[in-house]
C-alpha positions as CSV (number, residue, x, y, z in Angstrom):
1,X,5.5,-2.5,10.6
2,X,6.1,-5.4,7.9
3,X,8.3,-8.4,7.3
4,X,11.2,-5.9,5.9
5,X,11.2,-4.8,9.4
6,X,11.3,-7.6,10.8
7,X,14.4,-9.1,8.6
8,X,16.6,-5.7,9.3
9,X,15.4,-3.8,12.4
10,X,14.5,-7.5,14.6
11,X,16.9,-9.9,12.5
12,X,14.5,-12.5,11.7
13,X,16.1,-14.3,8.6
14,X,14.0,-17.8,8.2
15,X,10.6,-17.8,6.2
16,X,7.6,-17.5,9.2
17,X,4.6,-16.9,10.2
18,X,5.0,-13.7,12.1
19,X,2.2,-10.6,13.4
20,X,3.3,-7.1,12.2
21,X,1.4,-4.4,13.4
22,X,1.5,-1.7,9.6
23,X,0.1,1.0,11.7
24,X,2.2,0.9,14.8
25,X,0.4,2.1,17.1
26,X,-2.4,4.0,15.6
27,X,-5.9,2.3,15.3
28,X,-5.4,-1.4,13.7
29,X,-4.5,-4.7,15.1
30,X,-1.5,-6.6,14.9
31,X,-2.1,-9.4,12.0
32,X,-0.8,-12.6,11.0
33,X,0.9,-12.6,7.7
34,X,3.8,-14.8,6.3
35,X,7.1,-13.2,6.0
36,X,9.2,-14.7,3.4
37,X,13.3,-13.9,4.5
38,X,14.6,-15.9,2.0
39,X,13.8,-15.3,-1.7
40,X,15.9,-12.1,-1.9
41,X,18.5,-11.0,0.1
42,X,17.7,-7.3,0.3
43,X,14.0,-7.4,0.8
44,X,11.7,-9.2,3.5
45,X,8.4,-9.9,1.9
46,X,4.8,-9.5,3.3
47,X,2.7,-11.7,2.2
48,X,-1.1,-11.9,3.5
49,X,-3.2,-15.0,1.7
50,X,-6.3,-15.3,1.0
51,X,-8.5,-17.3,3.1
52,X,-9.3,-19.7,-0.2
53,X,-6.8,-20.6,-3.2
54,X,-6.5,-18.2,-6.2
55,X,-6.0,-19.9,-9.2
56,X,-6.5,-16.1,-10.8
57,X,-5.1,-12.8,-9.1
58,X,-7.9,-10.3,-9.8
59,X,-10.9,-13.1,-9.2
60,X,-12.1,-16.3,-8.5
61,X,-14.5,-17.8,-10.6
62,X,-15.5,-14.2,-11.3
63,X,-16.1,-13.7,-7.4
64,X,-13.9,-11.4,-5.6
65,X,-10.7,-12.5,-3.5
66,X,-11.5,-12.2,0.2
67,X,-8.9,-12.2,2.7
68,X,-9.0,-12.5,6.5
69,X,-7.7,-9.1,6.9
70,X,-9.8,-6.1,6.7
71,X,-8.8,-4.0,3.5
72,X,-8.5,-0.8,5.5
73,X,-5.6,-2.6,7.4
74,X,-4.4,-4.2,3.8
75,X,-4.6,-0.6,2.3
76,X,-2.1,0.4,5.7
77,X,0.5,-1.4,4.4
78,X,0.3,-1.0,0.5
79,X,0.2,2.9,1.5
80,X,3.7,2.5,3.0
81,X,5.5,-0.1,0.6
82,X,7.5,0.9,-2.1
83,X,6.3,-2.1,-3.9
84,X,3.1,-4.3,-4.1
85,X,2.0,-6.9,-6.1
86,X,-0.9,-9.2,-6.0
């Protein structure tokens, strides 16, 4: 489901690139993302970059951030985290 998972259900406990399926088995992909173990001991973070640096979280140069991940499969995830941030 996500890197939280992943660190308590699967006992992955070093920072990697892992692929977490946010819909189990419904309609979307498994996806790369990088899951951060480390930073805090009661949380595994998801993180999905973009496919560019952001030097700004809402924009780039004014243009919008795109990420390599479809935002109907982005959405998936914010939908079941207790917390987001970008």
């Amino acid at each position: 489901k996500d890197c939280h998972e992943a660190k308590f259900k699967y006992n992955i406990k070093t920072n990697t690139p892992l692929y977490v399926d946010f819909d189990g088995v419904g309609v979307y992909p498994p996806v790369l993302v990088y899951c951060d173990m480390q930073s805090y001991t009661h949380v595994g973070i998801t993180n999905i970059p973009p496919n560019r640096p952001v030097i700004v979280p809402a924009s780039v140069n004014g243009k919008q951030i795109i990420y390599n991940i479809e935002l109907a499969i982005i959405q998936t995830l914010i939908d079941g985290s207790i917390f987001c941030s970008q």
